[in-house]
C-alpha positions in Angstrom: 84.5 124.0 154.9 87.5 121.2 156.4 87.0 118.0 155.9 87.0 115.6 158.4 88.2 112.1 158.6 84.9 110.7 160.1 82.9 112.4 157.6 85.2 110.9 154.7 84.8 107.6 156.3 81.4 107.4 157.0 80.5 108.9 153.0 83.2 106.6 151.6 81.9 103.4 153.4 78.1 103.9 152.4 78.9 104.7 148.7 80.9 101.3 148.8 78.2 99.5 151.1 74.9 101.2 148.9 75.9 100.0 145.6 77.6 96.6 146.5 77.2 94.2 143.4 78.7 97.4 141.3 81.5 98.2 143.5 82.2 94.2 143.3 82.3 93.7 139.5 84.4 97.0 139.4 87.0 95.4 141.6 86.9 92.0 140.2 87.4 94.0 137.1 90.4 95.6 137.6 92.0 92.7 139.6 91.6 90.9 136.1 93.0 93.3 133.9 95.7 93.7 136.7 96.4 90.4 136.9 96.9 90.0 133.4 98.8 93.5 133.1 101.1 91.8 135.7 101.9 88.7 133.5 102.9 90.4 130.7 105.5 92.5 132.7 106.9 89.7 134.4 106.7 86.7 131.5 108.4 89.6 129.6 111.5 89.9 132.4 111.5 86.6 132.4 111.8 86.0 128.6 114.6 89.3 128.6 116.5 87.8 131.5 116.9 83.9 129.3 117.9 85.7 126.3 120.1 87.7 127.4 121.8 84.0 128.8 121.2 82.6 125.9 122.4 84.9 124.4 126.2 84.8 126.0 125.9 80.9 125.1 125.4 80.8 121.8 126.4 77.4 119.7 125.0 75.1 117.3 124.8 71.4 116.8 127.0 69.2 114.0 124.8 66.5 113.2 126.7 63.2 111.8 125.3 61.5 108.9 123.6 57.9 110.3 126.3 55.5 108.4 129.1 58.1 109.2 132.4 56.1 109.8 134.5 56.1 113.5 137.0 57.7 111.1 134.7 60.6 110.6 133.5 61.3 113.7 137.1 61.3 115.1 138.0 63.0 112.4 135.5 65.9 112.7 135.9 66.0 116.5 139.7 66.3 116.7 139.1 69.3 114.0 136.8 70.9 116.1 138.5 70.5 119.7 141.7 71.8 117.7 140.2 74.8 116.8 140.7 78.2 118.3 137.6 79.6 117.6 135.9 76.5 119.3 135.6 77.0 123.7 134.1 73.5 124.1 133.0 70.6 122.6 130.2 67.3 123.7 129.9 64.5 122.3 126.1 62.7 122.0 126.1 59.6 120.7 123.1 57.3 120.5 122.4 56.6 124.2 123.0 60.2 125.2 121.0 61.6 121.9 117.7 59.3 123.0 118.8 60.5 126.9 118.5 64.6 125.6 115.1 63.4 123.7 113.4 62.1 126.1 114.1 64.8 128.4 112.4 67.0 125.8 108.8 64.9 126.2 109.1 63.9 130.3 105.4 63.8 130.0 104.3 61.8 126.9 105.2 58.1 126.9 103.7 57.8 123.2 105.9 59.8 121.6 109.1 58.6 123.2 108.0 54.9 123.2 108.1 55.1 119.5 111.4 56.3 118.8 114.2 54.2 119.4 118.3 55.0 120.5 119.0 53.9 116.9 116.9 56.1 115.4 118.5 59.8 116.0 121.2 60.7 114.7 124.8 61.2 116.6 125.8 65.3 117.2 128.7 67.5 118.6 127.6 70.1 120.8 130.1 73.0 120.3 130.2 76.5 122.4 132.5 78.9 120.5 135.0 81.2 122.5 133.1 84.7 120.8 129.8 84.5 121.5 128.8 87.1 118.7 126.1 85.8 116.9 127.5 86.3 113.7 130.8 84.7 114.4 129.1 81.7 115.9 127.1 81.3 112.0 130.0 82.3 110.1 132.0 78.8 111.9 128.5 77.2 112.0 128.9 77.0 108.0 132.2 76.1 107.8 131.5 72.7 108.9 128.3 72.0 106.8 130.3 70.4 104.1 132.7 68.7 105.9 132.6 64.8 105.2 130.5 62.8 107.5 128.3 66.2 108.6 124.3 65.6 107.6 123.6 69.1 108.9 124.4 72.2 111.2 121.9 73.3 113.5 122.8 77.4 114.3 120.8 77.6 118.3 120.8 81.4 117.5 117.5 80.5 114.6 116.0 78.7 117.2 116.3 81.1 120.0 115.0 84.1 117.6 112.4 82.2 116.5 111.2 81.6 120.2 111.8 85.0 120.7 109.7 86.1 118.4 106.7 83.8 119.3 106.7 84.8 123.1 106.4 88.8 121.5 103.6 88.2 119.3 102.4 86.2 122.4 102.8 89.0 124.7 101.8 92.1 122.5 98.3 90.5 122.7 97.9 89.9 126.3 99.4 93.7 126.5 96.3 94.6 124.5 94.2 92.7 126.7 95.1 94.0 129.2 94.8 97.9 127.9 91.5 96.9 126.9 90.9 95.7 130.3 91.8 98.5 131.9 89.8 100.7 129.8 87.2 98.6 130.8 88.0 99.2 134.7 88.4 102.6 134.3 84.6 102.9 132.7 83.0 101.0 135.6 84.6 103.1 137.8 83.1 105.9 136.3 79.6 104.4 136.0 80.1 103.1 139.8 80.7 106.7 141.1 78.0 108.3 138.3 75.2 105.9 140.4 76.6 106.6 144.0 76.5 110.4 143.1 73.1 110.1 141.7 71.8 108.6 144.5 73.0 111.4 146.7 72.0 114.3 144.4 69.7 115.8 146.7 72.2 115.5 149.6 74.8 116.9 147.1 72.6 120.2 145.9 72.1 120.6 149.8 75.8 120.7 150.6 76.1 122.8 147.9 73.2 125.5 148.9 74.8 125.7 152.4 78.7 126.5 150.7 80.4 123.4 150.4 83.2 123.3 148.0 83.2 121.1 144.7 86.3 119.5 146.5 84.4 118.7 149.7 81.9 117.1 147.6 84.3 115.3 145.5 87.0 114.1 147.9 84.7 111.1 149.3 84.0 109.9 146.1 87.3 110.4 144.6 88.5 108.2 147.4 85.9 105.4 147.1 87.7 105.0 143.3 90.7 105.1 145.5 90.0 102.3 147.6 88.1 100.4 144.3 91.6 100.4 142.5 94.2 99.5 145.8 91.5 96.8 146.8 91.8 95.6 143.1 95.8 95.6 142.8 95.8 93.3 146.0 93.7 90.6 144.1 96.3 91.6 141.1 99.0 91.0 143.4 97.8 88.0 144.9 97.4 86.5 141.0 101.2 87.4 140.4 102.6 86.1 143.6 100.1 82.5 142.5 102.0 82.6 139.0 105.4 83.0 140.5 105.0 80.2 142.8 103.2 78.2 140.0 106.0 79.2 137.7 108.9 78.7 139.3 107.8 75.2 141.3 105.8 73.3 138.6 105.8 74.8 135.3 109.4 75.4 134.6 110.4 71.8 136.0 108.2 69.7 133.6 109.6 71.7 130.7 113.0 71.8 128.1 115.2 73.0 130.8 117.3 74.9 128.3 114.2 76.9 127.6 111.4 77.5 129.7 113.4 76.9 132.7 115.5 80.6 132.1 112.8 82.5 131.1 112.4 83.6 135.2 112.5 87.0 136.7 114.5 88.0 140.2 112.9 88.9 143.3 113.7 92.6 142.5 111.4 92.7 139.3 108.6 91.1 141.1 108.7 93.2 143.8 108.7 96.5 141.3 106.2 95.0 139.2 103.7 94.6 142.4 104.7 97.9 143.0 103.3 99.3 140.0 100.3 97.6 140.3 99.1 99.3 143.0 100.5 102.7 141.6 98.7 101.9 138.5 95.3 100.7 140.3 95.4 103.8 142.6 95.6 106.2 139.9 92.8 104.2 137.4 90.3 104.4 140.5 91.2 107.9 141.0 90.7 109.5 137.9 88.0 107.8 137.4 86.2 108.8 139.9 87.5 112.2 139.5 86.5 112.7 136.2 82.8 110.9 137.5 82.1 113.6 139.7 83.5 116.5 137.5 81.2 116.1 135.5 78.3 115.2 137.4 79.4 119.1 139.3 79.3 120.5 136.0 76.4 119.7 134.5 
């Protein structure tokens, strides 16, 4: 028996039509889990993409002791702008110290109103010519002890810790989202069970007169179809929101050097919406599959 495209139209836009609020939750369902699915893939380009700049800038910060004399600090800074090992070197005093703070806390007045220029401490800010992370600590220590030094801040800690906090951070919204999915891929199957139900007698009439399982099967299979596509659009729709939400607001009222290069190119976004849809079509597909596999079965 052929199947005809009026036949899968009209079958595949009454089982979406006769069960309506199911068919809704079931898309809102996997738009969520999409949705989130899509965050994590992107927030984790994003995150790969700054450490991997970071990570060919690594340098650390000489912090002077407060009562350090001009001798010192010339001192310490002709030693480090003489050395080979040593690309470039900034100097923050006071003024520029409180200028990088409050930079760090655009937003809250009562933290930066309490702190005064005076307060923080002078630093050098020194980029080494090998960024290898080990090199970078291994000239880090050398200048712990020198006189004037309070302490040596090594960027690499920092960034690793960071690091690790956005993967713990991540590996749960990954699990969310599995779960999520799971979740989609249930309703799907209890959306379809219902329509076939509905239709049983229809369905043990197409069967008495020699219609195939797949002739049976095929509207349903693509009502789970259209249940995951239409649910990747809302995905998609939720990760082209956080890019523009991202990129235009989030990333400009945070720590530039941070959360302003965690961003992902055009290229990853457009794979990553991509496999949204590959991933939504093949969710509402086997779970309708399986659905009415077993419903024929039984």
């Amino acid at each position: 028996m052929a199947l005809r495209i009026d036949y899968l139209a009209r079958e595949t836009g009454q089982n979406l039509v006769r069960n309506i609020g199911l068919t809704i939750a079931t898309v809102l369902t996997v738009g969520v889990s999409l949705s989130l699915l899509a965050g994590v893939i992107l927030l984790t380009k994003g995150v790969e993409n700054a450490f991997e700049r970071w990570n060919n800038d690594v340098s650390f910060i000489v912090y002077l002791n407060p009562d350090a004399p001009q001798e010192q600090i010339d001192s310490l800074g002709k030693e480090l702008r003489d050395s080979p090992q040593v690309a470039t070197v900034t100097y923050l005093d006071k003024a520029a110290s409180y200028d990088a703070f409050k930079k760090l806390f655009p937003d809250q007045p009562t933290i930066t109103d309490t702190v005064k220029a005076e307060d923080l401490p002078t630093s050098f800010r020194v980029k080494p010519t090998n960024p290898n992370a080990k090199v970078v600590e291994q000239l880090a220590q050398s200048f712990r002890s020198k006189p004037g030094v309070y302490q040596v801040d090594f960027i690499a800690d920092a960034i690793r810790a960071v690091q690790e906090q956005f993967s713990k951070l991540l590996r749960f919204a990954s699990i969310g989202a599995g779960v999520l999915l799971v979740a989609s891929l249930l309703l799907i199957f209890n959306t379809i069970q219902t329509a076939v139900f509905s239709r049983r007698r229809e369905i043990e009439v197409m069967r008495l007169v020699g219609a195939t399982n797949w002739y049976i099967r095929t509207p349903f299979v693509l009502e789970g179809l259209i249940t995951g596509v239409v649910g990747a659009a809302i995905a998609s729709l939720g990760a082209w929101i956080l890019q523009i939400g991202w990129q235009g607001s989030f990333q400009q009222r945070l720590t530039p050097t941070l959360f302003d290069s965690i961003r992902w190119t055009n290229g990853q976004f457009n794979w990553t919406i991509l496999w949204l849809f590959v991933i939504g079509s093949v969710v509402g597909a086997v779970g309708s599959a399986a659905s009415v596999s077993w419903y024929l079965r039984a």
